[in-house]
N, C-alpha and C positions, 0 to 999 in steps of 0.2 A: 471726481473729474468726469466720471463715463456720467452720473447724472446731467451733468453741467452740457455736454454735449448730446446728450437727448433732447434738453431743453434750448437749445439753441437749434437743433433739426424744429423743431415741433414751432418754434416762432418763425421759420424759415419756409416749413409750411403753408401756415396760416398766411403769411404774405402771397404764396405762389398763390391761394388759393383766396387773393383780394380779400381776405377777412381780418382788414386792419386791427377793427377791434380784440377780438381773439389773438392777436400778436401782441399789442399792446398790455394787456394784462397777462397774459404770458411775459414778456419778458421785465414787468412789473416784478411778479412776482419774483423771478430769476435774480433779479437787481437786488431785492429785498435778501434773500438768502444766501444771494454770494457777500452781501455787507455782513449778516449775522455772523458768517462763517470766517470772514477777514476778520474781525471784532474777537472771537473766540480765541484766531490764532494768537493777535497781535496781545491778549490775555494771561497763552500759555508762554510765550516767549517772556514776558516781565517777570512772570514766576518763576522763571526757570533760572 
């Protein structure tokens, strides 16, 4: 969670500081790892 909010500060930066791009792949990435990690859970809970 505390990662998840550093990476939401750091794309929130990149905006103040008009560097679209840099946001955008920031919160790419972000997207990509909050899926992995919904994917992992929705994994352990079938097995459980």
């Amino acid at each position: 969670m505390e990662e998840s909010l550093v990476e939401h500060r750091t794309i929130a930066r990149h905006l103040r500081q008009g560097d679209r791009a840099a946001a955008a792949d920031t919160l790419r990435a972000h997207v990509a790892v909050q899926g992995d990690t919904f994917h992992l859970l929705l994994r352990t809970i079938r097995a459980a």
